[in-house]
Residue frames as a rotation matrix with the C-alpha (Angstrom) as fourth column:
UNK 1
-0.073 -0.847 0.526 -56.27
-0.678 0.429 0.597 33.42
-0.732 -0.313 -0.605 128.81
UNK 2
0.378 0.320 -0.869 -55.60
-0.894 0.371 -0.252 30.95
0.241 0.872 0.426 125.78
UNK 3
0.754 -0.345 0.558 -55.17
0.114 0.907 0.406 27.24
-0.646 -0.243 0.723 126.46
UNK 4
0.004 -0.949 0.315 -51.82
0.014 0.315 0.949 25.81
-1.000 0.001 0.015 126.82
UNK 5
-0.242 -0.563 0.790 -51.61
0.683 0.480 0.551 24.32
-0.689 0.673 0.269 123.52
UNK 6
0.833 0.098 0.545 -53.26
0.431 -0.734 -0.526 27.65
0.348 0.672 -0.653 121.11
UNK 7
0.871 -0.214 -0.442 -50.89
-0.054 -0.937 0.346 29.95
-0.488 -0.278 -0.827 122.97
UNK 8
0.754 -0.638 -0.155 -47.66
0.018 0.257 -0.966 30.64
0.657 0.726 0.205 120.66
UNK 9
0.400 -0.392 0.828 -45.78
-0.916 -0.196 0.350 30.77
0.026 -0.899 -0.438 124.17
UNK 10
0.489 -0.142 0.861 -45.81
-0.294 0.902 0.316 27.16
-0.821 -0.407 0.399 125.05
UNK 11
-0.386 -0.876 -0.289 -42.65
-0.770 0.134 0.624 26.03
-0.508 0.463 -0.726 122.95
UNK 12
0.016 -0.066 -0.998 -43.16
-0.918 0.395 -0.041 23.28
0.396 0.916 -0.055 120.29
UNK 13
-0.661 -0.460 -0.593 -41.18
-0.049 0.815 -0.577 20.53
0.749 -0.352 -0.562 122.44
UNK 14
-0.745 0.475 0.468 -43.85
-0.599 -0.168 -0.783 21.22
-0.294 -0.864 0.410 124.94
UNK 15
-0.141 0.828 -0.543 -46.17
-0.983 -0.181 -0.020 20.89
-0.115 0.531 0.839 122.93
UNK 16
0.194 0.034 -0.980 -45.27
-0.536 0.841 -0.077 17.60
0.822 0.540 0.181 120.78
UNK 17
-0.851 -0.347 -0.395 -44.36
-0.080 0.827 -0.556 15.96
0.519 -0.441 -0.732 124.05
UNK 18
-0.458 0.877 0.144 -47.99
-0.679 -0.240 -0.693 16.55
-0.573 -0.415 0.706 125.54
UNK 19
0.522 0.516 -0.679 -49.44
-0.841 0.445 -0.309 14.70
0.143 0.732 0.666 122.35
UNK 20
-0.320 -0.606 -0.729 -47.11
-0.560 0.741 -0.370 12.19
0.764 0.290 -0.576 122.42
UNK 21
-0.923 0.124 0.365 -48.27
-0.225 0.596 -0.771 11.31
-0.313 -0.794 -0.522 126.37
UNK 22
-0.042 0.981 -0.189 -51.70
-0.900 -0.120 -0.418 11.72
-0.433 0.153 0.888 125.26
UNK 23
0.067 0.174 -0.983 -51.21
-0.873 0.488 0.027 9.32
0.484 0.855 0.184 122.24
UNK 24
-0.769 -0.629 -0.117 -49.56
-0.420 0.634 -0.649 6.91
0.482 -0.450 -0.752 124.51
UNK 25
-0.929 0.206 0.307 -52.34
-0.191 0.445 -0.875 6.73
-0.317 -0.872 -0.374 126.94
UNK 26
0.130 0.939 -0.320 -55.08
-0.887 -0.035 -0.461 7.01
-0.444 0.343 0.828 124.84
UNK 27
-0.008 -0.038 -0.999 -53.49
-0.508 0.861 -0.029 3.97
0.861 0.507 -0.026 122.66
UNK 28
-0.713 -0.694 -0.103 -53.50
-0.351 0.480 -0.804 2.32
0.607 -0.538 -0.585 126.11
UNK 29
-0.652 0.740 0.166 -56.29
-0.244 0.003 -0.970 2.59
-0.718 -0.673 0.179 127.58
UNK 30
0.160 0.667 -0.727 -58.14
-0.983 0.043 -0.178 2.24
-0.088 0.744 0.663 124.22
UNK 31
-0.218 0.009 -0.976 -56.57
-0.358 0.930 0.089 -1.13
0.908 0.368 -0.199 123.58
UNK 32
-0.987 -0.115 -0.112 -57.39
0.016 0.624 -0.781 -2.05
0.159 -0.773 -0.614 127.06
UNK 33
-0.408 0.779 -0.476 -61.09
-0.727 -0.593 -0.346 -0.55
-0.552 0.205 0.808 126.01
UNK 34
-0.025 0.291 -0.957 -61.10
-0.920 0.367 0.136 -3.10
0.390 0.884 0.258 122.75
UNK 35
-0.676 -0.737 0.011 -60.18
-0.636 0.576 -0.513 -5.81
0.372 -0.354 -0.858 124.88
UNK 36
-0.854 0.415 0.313 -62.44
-0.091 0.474 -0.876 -5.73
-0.512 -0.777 -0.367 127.35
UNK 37
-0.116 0.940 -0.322 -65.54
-0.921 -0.223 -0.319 -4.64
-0.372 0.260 0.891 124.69
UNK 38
0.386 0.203 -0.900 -64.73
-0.908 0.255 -0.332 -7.08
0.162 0.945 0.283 122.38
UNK 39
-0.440 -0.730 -0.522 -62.25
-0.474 0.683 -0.556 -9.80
0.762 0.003 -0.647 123.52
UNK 40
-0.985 0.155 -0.080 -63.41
0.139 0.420 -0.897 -10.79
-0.105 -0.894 -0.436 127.30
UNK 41
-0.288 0.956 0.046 -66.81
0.208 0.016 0.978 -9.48
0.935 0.291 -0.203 126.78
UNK 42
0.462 0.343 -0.818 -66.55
0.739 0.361 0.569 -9.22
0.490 -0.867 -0.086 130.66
UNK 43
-0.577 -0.655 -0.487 -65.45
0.814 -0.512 -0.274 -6.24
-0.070 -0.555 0.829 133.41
UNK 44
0.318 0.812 -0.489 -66.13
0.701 -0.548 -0.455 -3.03
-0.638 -0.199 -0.744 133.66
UNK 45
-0.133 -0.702 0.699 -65.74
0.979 0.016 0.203 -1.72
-0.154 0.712 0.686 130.79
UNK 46
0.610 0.553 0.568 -67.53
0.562 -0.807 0.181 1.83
0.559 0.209 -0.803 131.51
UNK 47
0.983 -0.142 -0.115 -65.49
-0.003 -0.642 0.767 2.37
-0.182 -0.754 -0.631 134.29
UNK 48
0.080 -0.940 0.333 -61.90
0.783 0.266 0.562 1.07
-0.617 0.216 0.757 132.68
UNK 49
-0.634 -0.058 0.771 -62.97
0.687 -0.501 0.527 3.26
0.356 0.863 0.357 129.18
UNK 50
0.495 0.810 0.316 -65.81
0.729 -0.585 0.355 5.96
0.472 0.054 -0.880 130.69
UNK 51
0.682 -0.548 -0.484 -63.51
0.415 -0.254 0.874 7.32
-0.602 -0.797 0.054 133.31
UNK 52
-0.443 -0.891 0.096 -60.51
0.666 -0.256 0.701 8.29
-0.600 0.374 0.707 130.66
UNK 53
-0.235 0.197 0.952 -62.70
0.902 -0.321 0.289 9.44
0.362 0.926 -0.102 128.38
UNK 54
0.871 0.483 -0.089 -64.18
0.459 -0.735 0.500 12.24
0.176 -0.476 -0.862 130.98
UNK 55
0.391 -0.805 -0.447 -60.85
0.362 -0.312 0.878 12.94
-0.846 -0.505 0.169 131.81
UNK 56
-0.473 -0.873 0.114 -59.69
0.639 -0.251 0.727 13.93
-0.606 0.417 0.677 128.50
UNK 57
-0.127 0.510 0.851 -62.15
0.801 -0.453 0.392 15.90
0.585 0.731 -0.351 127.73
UNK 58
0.970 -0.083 -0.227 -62.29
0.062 -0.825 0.562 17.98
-0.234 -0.560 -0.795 131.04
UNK 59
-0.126 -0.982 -0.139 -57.82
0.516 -0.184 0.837 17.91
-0.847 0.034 0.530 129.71
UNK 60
-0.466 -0.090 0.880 -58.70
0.868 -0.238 0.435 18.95
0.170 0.967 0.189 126.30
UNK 61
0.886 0.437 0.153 -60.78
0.396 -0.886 0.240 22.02
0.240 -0.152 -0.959 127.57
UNK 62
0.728 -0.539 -0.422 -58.05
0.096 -0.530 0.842 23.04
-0.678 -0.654 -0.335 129.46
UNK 63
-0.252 -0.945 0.210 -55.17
0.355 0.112 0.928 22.16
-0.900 0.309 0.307 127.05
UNK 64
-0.776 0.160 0.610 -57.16
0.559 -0.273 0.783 23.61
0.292 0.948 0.123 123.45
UNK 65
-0.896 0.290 -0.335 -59.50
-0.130 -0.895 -0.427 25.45
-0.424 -0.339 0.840 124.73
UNK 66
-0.025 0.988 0.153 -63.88
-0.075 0.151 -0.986 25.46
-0.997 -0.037 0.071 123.49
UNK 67
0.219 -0.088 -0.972 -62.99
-0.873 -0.462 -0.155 27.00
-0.435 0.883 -0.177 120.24
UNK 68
-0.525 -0.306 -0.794 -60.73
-0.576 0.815 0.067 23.58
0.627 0.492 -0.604 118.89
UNK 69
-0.793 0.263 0.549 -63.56
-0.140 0.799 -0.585 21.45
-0.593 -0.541 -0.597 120.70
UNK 70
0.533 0.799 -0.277 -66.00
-0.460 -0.001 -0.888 22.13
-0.710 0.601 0.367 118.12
UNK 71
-0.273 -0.454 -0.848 -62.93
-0.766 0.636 -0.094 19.84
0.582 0.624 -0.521 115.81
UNK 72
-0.910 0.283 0.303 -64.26
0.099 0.858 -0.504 16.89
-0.402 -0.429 -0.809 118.44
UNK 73
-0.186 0.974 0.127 -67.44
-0.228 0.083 -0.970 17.54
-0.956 -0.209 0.207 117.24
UNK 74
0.452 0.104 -0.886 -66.64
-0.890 0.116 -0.441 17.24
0.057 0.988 0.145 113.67
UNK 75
-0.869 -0.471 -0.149 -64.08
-0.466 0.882 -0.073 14.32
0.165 0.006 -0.986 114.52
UNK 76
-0.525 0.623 0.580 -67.54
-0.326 0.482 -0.813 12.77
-0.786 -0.616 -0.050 115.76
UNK 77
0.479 0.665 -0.573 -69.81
-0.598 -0.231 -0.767 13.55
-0.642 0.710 0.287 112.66
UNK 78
0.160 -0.471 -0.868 -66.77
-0.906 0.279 -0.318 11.56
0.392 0.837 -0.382 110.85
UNK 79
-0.815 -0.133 0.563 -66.50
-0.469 0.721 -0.510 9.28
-0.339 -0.680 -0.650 113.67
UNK 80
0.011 0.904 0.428 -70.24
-0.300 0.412 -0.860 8.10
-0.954 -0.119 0.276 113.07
UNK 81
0.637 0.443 -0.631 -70.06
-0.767 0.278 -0.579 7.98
-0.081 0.852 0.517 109.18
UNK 82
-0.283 -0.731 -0.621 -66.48
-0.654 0.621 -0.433 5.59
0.702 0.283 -0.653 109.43
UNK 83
0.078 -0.015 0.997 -67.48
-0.987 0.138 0.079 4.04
-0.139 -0.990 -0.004 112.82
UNK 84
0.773 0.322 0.547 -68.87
-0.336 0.939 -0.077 0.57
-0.538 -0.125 0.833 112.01
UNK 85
0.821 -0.486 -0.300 -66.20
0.092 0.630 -0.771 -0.44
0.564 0.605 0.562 109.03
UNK 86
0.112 -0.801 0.587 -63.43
-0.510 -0.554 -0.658 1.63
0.853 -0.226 -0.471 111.01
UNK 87
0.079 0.197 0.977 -64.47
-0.937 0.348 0.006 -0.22
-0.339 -0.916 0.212 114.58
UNK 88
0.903 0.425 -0.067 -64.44
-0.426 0.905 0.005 -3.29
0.063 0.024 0.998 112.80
UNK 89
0.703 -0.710 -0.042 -61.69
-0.290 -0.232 -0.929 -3.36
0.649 0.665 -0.368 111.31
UNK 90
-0.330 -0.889 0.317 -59.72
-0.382 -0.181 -0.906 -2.61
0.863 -0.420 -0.280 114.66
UNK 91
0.516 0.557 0.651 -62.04
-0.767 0.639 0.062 -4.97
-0.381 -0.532 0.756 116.80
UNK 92
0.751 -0.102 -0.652 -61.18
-0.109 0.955 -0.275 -8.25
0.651 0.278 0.706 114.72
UNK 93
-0.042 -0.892 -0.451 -58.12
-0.207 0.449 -0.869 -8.77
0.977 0.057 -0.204 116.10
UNK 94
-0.814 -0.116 0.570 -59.63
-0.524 -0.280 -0.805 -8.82
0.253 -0.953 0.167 119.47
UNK 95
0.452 0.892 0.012 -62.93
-0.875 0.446 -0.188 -10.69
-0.173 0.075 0.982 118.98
UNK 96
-0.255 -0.352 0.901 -62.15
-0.584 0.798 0.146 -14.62
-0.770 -0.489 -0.409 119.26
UNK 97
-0.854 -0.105 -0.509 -61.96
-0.445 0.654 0.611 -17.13
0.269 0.749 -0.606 117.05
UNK 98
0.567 0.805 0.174 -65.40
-0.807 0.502 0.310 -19.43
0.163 -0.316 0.935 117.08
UNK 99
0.846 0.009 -0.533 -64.67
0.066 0.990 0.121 -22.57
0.529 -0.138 0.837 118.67
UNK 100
0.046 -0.959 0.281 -62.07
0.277 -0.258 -0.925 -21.11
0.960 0.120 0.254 120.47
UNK 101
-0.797 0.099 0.596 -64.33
-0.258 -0.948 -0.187 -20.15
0.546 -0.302 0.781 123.19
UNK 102
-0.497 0.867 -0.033 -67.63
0.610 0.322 -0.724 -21.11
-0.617 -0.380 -0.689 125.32
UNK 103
-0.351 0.904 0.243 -70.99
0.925 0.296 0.238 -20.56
0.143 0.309 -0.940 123.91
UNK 104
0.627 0.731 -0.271 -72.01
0.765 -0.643 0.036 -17.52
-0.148 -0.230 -0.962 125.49
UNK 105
-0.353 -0.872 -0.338 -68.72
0.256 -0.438 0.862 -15.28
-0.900 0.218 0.378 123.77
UNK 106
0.948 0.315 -0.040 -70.08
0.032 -0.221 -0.975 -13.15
-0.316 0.923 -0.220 120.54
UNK 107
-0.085 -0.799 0.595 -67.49
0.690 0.384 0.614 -14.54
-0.719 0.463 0.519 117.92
UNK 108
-0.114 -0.068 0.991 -68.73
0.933 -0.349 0.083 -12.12
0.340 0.935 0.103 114.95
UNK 109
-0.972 0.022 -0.234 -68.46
-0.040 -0.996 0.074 -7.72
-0.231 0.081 0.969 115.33
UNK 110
-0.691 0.705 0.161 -72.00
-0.415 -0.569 0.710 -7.28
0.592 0.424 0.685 113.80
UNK 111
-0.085 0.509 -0.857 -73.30
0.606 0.709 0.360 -9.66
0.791 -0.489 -0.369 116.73
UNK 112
-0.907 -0.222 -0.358 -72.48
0.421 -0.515 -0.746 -6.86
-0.019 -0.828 0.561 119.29
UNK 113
0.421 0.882 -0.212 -75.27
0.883 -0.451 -0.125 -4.84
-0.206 -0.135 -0.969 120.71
UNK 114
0.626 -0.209 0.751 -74.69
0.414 -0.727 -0.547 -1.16
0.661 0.654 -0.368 119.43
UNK 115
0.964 0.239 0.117 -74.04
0.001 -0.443 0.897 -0.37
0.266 -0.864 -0.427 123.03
UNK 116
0.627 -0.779 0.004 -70.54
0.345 0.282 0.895 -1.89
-0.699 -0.560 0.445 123.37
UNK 117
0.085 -0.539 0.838 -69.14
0.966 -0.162 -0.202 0.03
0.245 0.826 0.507 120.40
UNK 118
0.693 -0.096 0.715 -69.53
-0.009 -0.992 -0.125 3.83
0.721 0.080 -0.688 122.27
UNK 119
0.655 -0.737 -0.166 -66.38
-0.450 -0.558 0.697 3.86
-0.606 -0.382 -0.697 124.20
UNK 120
0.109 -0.971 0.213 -64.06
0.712 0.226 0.665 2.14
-0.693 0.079 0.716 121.75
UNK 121
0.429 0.155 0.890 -65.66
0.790 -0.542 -0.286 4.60
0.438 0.826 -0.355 119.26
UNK 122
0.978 -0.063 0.201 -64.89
-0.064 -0.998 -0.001 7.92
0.201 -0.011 -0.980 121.15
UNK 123
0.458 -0.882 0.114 -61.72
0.313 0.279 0.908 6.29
-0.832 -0.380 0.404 121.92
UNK 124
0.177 -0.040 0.983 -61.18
0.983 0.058 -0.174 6.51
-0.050 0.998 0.049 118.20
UNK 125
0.739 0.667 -0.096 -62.86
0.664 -0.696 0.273 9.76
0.115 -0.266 -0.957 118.30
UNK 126
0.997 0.013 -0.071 -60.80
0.058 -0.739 0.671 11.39
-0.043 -0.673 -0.738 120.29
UNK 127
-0.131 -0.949 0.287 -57.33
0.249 0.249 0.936 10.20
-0.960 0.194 0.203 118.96
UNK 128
-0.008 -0.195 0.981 -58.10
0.900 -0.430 -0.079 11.70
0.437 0.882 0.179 115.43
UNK 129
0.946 0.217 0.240 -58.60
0.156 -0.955 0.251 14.95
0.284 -0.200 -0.938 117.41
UNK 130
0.603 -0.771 -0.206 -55.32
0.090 -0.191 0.977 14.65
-0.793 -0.608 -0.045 118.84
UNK 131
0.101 -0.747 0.657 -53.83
0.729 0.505 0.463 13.46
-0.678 0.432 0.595 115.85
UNK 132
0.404 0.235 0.884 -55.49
0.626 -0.776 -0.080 16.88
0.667 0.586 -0.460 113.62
UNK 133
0.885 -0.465 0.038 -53.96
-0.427 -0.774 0.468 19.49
-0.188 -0.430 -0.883 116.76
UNK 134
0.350 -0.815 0.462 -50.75
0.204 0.548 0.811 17.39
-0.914 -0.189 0.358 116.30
UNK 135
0.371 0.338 0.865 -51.03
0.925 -0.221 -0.310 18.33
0.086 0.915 -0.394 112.41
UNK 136
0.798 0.137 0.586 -51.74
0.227 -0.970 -0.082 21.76
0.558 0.199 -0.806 113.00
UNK 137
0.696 -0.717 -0.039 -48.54
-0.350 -0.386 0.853 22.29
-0.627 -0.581 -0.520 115.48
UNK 138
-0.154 -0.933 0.326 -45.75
0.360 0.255 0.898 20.09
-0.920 0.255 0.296 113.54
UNK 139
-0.360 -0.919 0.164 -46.85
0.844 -0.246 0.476 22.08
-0.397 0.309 0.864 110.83
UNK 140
-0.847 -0.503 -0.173 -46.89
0.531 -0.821 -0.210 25.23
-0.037 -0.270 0.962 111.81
UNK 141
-0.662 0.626 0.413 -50.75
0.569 0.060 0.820 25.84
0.488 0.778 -0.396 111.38
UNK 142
-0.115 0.532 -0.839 -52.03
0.991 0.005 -0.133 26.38
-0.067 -0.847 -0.528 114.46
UNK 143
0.165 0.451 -0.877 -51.54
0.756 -0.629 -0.182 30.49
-0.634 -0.633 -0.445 114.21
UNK 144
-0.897 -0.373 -0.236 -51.01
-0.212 -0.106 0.972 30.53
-0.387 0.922 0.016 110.25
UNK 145
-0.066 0.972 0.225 -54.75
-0.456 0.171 -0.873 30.80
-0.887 -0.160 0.432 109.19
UNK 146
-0.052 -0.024 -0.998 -53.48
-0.759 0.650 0.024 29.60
0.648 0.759 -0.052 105.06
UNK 147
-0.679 -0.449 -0.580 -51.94
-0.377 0.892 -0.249 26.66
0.629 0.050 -0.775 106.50
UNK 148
-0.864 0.198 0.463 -54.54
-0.279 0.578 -0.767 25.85
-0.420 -0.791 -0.445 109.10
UNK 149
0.200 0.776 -0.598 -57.03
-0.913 -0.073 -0.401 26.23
-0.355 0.627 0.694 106.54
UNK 150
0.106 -0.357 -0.928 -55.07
-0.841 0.466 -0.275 23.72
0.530 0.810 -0.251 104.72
UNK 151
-0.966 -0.149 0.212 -54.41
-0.258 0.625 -0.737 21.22
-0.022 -0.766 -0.642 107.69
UNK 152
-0.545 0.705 0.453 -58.00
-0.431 0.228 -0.873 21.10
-0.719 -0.671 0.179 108.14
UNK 153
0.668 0.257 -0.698 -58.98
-0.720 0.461 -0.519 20.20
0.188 0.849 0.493 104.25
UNK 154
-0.072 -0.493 -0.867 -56.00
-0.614 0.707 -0.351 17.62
0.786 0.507 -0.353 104.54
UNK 155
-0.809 0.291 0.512 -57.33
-0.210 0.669 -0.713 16.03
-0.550 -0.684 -0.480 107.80
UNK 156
0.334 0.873 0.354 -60.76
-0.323 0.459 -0.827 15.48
-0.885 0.162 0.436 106.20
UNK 157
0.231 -0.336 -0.913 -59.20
-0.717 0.575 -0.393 14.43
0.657 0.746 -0.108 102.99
UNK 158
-0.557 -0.819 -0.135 -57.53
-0.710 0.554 -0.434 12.01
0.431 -0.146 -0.890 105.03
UNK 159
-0.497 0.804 0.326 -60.59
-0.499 0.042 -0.866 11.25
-0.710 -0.593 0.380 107.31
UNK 160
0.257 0.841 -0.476 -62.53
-0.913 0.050 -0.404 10.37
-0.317 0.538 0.781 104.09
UNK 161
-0.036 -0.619 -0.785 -60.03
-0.639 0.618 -0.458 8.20
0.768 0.485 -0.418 102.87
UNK 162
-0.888 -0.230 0.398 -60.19
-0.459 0.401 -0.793 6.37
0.023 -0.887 -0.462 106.25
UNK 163
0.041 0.987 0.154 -64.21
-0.364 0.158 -0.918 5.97
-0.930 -0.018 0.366 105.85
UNK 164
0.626 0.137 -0.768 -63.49
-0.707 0.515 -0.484 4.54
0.329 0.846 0.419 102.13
UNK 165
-0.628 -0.600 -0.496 -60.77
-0.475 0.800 -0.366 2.02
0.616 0.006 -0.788 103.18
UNK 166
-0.790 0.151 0.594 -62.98
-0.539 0.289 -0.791 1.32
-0.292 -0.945 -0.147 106.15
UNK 167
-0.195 0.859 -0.474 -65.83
-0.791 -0.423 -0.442 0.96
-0.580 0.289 0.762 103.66
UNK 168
0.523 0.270 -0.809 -64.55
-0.841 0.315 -0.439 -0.88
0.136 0.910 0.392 100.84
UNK 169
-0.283 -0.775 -0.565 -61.40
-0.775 0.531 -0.341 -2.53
0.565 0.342 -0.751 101.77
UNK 170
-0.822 0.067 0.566 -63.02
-0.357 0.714 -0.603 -5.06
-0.444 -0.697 -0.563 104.52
């Protein structure tokens, strides 16, 4: 049986509207992820962000099947080399102002403990994976081995670029 989203069955509009909830909740739940790591500093931030994340990975089995889980595993390998500039980046706006705050509030991103950066990371993570099967359907790649070839050089082209801007421009 081929998961929902490989099979050439499952119409397009199906398809792109699946990603589209996905994106939605993942950008939700992620920014409610950055918040709590980074902004409040306070809750539970394993169970708000640990909990979604298990869930979309026991959805992504089902919905892409093992085969396009080994592209989470590369999205990772890029995830780790962009993480820290890429996490910063999209942390600041969420991390208080000094003096803005009490005393016992970490005002600067490199003050975190490594610990409170793995769920907004796979949050990350896991929303370039969506965003590369999203690729490979709007155009047409997914069961076009040229073009998916291509999709996959022009996600990591992109990907790199993302890990230089993350790199250089902050």
């Amino acid at each position: 049986m081929a998961a929902m989203m490989n099979d050439p069955a499952t119409p397009l509009g199906k398809r792109i509207g699946i990603y589209l909830f996905f994106l939605a909740h993942m950008a939700a739940f992620g920014t409610l992820t950055f918040y709590l790591a980074y902004h409040t500093q306070q809750g539970d931030l394993y169970g708000v962000g640990g909990i979604p994340i298990i869930a979309y990975v026991c959805f992504y089995l089902i919905l892409f099947g093992l085969d396009e889980i080994l592209w989470l595993a590369i999205n990772s390998v890029l995830g780790i080399l962009m993480i820290h500039g890429w996490l910063e980046t999209l942390a600041l706006p969420f991390i208080p102002e000094p003096g803005t705050v009490g005393t016992h509030i970490i005002t600067e991103f490199d003050k975190f403990p490594a610990s409170r950066h793995i769920l907004p990371g796979a949050f990350l993570v896991m929303y370039e994976f969506m965003l590369r099967n999203l690729l490979l359907d709007v155009l047409g790649a997914r069961h076009d081995q040229r073009r998916n070839r291509f999709v996959g050089w022009l996600f990591l082209a992109i990907s790199g670029a993302q890990i230089l801007l993350a790199r250089y421009a902050g």
